[in-house]
C-alpha positions as MATLAB code, in Angstrom:
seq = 'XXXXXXXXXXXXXXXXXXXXXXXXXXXXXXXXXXXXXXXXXXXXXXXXXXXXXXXXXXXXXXXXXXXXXXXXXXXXXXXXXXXXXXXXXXXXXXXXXXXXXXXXXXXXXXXXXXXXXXXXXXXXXXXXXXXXXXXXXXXXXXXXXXXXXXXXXXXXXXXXXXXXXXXXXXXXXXXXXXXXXXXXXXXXXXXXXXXXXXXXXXXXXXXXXXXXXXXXXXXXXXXXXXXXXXXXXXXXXXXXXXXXXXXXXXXXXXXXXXXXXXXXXXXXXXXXXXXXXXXXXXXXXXXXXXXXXXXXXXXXXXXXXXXXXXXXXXXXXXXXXXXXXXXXXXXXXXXXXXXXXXXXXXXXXXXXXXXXXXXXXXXXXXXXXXXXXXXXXXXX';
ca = [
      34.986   -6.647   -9.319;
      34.186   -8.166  -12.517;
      31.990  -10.623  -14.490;
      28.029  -11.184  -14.197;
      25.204  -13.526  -13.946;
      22.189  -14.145  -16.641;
      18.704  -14.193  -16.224;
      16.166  -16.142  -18.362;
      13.051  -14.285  -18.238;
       9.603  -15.768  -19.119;
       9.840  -14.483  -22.985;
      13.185  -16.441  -23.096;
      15.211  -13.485  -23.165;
      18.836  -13.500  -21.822;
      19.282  -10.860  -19.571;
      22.739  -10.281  -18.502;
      23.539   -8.594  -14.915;
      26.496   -7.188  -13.894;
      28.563   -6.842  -10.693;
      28.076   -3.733   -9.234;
      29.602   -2.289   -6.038;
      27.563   -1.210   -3.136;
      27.082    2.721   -3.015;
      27.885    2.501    0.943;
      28.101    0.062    3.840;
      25.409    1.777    5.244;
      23.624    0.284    2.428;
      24.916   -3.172    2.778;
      23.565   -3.090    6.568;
      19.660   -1.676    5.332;
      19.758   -4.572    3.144;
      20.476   -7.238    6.068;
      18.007   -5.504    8.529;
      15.459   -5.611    5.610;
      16.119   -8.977    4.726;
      17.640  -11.641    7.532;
      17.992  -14.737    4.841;
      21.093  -12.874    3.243;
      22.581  -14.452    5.791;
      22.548  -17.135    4.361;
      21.512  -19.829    6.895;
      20.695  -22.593    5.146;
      24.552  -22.739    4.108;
      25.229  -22.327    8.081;
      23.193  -25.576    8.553;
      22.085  -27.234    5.456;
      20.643  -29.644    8.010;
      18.369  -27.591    9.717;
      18.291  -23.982    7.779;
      19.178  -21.054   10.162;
      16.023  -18.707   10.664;
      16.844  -14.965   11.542;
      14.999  -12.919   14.717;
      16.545   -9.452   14.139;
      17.231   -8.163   17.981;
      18.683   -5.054   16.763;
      21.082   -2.441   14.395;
      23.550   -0.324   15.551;
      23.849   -1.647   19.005;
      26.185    0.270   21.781;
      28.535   -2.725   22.998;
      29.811   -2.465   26.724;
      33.264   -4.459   27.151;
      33.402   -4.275   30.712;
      30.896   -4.736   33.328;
      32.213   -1.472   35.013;
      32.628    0.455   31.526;
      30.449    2.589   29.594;
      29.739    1.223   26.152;
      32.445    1.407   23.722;
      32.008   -0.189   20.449;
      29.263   -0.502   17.841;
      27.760   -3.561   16.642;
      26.320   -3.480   13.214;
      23.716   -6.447   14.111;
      22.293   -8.587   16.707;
      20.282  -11.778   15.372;
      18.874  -14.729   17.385;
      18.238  -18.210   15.193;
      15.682  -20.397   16.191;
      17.709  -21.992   19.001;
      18.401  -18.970   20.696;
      22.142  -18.741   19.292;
      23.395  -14.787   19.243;
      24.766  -14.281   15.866;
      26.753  -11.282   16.170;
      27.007   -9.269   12.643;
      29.542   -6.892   11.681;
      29.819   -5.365    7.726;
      32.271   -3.795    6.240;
      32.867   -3.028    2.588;
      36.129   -3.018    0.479;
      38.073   -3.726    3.748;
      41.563   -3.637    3.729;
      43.620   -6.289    5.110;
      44.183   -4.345    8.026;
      40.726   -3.095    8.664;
      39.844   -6.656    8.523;
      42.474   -7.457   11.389;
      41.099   -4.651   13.732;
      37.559   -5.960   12.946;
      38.204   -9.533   13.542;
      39.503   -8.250   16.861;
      37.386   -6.733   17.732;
      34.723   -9.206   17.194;
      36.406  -11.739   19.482;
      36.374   -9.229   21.989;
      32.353   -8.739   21.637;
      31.833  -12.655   21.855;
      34.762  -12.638   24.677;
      32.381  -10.346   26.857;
      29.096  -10.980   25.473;
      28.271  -13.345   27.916;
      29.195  -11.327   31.295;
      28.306   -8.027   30.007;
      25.415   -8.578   28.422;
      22.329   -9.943   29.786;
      19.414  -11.571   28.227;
      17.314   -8.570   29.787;
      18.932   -6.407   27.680;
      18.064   -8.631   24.424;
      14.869   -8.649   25.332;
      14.146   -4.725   25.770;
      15.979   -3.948   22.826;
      14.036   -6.272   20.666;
      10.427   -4.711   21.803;
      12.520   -1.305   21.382;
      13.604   -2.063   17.680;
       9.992   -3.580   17.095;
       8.408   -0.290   18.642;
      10.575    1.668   16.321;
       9.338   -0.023   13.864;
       5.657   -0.101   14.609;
       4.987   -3.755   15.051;
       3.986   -5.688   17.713;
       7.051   -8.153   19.230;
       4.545  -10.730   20.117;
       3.535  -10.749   16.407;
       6.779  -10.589   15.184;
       8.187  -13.542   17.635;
       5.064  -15.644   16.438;
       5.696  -15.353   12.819;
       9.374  -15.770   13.645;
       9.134  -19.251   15.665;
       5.146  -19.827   15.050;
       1.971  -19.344   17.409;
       2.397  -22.486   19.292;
       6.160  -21.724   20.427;
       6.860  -20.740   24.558;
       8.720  -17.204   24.196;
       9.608  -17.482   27.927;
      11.533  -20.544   27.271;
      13.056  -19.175   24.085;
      14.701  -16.291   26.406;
      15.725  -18.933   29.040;
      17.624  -20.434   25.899;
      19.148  -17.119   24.684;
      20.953  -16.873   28.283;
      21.742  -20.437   28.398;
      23.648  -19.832   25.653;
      25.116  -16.973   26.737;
      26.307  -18.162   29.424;
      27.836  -21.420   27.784;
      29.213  -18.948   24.890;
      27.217  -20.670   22.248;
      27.230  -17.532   20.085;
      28.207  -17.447   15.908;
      30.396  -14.293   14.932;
      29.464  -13.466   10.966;
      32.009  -10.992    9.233;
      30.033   -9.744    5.765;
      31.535   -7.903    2.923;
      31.199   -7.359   -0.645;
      34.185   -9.238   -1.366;
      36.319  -11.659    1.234;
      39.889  -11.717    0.713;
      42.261  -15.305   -0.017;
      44.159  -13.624    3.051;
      40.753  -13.064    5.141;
      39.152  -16.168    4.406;
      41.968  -18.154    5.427;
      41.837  -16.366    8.766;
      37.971  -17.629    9.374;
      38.789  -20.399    8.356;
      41.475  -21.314   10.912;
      39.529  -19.938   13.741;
      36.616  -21.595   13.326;
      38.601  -24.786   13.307;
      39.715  -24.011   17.014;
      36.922  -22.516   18.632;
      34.008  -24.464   19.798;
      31.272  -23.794   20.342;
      31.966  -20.672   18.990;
      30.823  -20.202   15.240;
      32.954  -17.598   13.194;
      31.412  -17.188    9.373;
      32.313  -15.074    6.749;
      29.634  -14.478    4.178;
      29.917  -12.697    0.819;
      26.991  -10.661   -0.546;
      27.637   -9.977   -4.317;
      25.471   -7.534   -5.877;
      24.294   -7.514   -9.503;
      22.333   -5.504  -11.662;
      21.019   -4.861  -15.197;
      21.147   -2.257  -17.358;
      16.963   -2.138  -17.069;
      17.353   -1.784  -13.411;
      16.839   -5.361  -12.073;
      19.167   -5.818   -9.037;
      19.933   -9.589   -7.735;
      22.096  -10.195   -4.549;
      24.379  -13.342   -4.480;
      25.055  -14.430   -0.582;
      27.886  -17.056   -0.347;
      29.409  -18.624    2.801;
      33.286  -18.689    3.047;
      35.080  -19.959    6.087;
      33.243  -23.187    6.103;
      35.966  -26.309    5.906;
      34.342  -29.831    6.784;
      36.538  -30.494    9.782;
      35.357  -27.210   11.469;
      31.525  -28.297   10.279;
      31.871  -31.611   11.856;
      33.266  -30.236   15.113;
      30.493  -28.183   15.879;
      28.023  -30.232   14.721;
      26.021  -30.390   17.896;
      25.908  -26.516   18.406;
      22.605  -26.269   16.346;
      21.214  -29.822   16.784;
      17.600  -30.923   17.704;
      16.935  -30.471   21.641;
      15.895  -33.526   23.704;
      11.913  -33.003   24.266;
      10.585  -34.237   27.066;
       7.558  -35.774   28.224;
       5.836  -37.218   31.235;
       7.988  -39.994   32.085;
      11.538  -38.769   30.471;
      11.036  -35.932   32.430;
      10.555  -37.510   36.008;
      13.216  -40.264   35.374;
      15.688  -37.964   34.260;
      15.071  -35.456   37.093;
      15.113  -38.428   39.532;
      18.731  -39.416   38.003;
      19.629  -35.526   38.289;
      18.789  -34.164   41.648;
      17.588  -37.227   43.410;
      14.143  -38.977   44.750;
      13.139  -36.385   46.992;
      13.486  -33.126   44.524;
      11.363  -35.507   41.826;
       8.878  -36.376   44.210;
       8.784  -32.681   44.649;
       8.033  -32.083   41.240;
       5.841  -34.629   40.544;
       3.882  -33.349   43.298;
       3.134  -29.718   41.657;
       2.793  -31.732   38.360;
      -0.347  -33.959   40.092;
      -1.840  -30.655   41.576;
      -1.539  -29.052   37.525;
      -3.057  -32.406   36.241;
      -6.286  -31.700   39.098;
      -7.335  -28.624   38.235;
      -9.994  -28.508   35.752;
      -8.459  -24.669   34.573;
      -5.181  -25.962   33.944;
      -3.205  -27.531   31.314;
       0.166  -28.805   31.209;
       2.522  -28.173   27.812;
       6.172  -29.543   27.738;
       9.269  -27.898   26.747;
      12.832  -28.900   24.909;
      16.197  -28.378   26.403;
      18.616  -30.165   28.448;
      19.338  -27.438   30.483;
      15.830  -25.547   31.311;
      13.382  -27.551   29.535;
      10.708  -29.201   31.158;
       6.891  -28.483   31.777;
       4.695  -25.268   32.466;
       1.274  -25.047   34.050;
      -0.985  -23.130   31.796;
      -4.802  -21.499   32.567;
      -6.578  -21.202   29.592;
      -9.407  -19.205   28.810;
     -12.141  -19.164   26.692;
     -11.944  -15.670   25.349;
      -8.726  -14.986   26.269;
      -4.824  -15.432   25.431;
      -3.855  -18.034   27.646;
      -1.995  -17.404   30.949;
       1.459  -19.421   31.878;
       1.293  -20.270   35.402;
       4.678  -21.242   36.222;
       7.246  -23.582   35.117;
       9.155  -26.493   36.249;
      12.707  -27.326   34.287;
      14.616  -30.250   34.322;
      17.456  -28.198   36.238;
      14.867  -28.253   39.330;
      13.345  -24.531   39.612;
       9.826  -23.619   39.598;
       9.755  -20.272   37.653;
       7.648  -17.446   36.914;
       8.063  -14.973   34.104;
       6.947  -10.985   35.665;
       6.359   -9.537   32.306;
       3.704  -12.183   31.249;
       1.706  -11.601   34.509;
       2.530   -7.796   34.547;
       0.723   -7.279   30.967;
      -2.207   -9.640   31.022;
      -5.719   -9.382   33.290;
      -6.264   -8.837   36.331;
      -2.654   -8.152   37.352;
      -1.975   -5.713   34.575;
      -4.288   -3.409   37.049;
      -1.817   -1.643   39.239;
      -4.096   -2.738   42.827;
      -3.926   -6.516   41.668;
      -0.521   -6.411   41.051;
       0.513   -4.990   44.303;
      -2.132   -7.688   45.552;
      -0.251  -10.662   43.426;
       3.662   -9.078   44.724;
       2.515   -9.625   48.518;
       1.074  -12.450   47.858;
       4.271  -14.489   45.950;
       6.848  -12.553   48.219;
       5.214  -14.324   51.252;
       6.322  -17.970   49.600;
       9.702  -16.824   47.991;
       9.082  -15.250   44.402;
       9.595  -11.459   44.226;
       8.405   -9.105   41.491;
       9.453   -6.173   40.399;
       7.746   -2.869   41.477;
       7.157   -2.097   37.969;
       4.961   -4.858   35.913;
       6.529   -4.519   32.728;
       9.780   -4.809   33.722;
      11.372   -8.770   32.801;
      12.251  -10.598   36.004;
      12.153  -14.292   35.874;
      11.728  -15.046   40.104;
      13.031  -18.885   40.806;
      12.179  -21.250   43.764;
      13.936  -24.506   44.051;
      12.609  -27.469   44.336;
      14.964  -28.263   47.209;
      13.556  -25.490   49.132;
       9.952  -26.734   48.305;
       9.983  -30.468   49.931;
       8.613  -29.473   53.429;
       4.967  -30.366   52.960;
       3.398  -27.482   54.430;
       5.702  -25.106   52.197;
       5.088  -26.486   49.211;
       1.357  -26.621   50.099;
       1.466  -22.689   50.481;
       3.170  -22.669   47.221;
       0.385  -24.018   45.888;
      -2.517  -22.488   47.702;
      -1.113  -19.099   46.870;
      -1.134  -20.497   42.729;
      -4.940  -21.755   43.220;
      -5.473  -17.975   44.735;
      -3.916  -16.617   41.360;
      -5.800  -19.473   39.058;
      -9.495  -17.932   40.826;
      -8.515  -14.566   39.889;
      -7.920  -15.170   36.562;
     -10.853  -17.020   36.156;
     -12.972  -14.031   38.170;
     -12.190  -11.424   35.345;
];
């Protein structure tokens, strides 16, 4: 390591900084949990900058779905869209430390998606928050703003599991001719895999001042252009995008369907309707609000043609967050086809399809049992 940045403080005096090495890894890793924008992610996407939901540190990595974990991931982030961005430090790695990382970091994104479900995102998240005594609602809201639909955010986080839309991030101190070159030819030939290599220089001064230099390596314009859709804007739909594309989709009678429970939301005085992005599960949700109250999502209907409930968002608010009302609201959605856990905090996302739901006096169950759950929220 050598050389060394200047700062011009407000006296006009030069102030040279030098590069220093980091003490330890394990302080290259504080300094990313402490402070997500190392990563950088406005070099990731200088189209849309790359916002960082820390899921977790240190997190035990199964590789099979039969296996006890074996491997250690340094970090777990989420951006805005949902994308994992898998993490892994190391500092003053060898060339062939480097190769058994890289290694195994293809193996974590290899498996991510079978071996790790969203579920498991989710409770480590409220774990890490826990740990670190904040709220996750708070933290998701600053994170992706008041307004945003966390259950939807989730649904994205598995879609993109599932479609291995992940970003694997290798950071060091100092990135190798030999290592970048590497990056760089894999993330030419995987998509829609994203495979970064970031730098984080460190400098400091001999009064103490300490600046850290972040730099992107890996990033060739072929490979940027390739995978220029991962992060794009998602289609948001409305009212009549919505029912025209579901028609062209699934067909008249599953849109008839849904425009059906979307009349019966438009009806009722309690309810409100918000819609969603996503080409895969976005699409509206039925919401009750109340005066005093956070407000309480219904259900949801995507464009993939599923009427969905979220367990954890019934399970923790009034009156079902009282253990006779939620045995009360489990008989009462198992007797049309949605089943909730025994335990009310636990995430379960139960799913009826629209296809299932075209019968007239099923759906009008469906829907009775809903205005049932709309009276006793409004009762409390």
């Amino acid at each position: 390591m050598g050389g060394g940045i200047y700062l011009v403080q407000d006296d006009d005096q030069l102030v040279e900084m030098m590069e220093q090495a980091y003490d330890s890894e394990d302080q290259l890793q504080e300094l990313l949990e402490t402070y997500p924008n190392l990563l950088a992610g406005d070099e990731i996407d200088r189209g849309t900058p790359r916002r960082w939901l820390l899921i977790s540190r240190e997190i035990a990595f199964p590789v099979e779905e039969d296996m006890g974990s074996r491997w250690s991931l340094d970090h777990l982030f989420l951006d805005q869209d949902g994308i994992p961005t898998l993490v892994e430090v190391k500092r003053n790695a060898s060339p062939e430390i480097w190769q058994r990382v890289v290694g195994e970091m293809l193996d974590y994104g290899a498996n991510l998606g079978i071996c790790w479900p969203v579920e498991s995102a989710i409770a480590l998240f409220e774990a890490n928050c826990r740990e670190q005594e904040r709220d996750p609602e708070q933290v998701f809201e600053e994170f992706l703003g008041s307004e945003a639909d966390e259950e939807q955010f989730w649904r994205q986080v598995k879609t993109n599991l599932q479609a291995g839309r992940i970003r694997l991030v290798f950071v060091a101190d100092e990135i190798s001719a030999r290592s970048r070159r590497v990056i760089e030819f894999l993330n030419k030939q995987t998509d829609p895999v994203e495979i970064w290599a970031l730098e984080i220089r460190q400098y400091v001064s001999q009064s103490g001042l300490k600046t850290l230099v972040p730099r992107i390596v890996g990033k060739t314009a072929e490979a940027q252009l390739k995978k220029s859709n991962a992060t794009g804007e998602r289609r948001r739909w409305d009212e009549t995008s919505f029912f025209n594309e579901l028609q062209v989709r699934l067909g008249a009678d599953e849109a008839n369907t849904a425009r059906h429970i979307h009349d019966w939301v438009k009806q009722q005085a309690a309810l409100d309707i918000q819609w969603g992005t996503g080409d895969i599960y976005g699409g509206f949700t039925a919401i009750v609000n109340q005066k005093y109250r956070k407000p309480h999502k219904l259900f949801a209907v995507d464009i993939s043609g599923r009427l969905e409930i979220s367990s954890n968002k019934y399970g923790t608010q009034a009156p079902f967050d009282q253990e006779e009302k939620w045995l009360e609201l489990r008989n009462k959605l198992s007797s049309i086809g949605l089943s909730l856990p025994f335990d009310k905090t636990e995430f379960r996302y139960p799913v009826a399809n629209l296809s299932g739901l075209q019968d007239e006096q099923t759906l009008g169950k469906v829907l009775a049992t809903f205005d049932w759950v709309v009276g006793e929220i409004q009762a409390i």
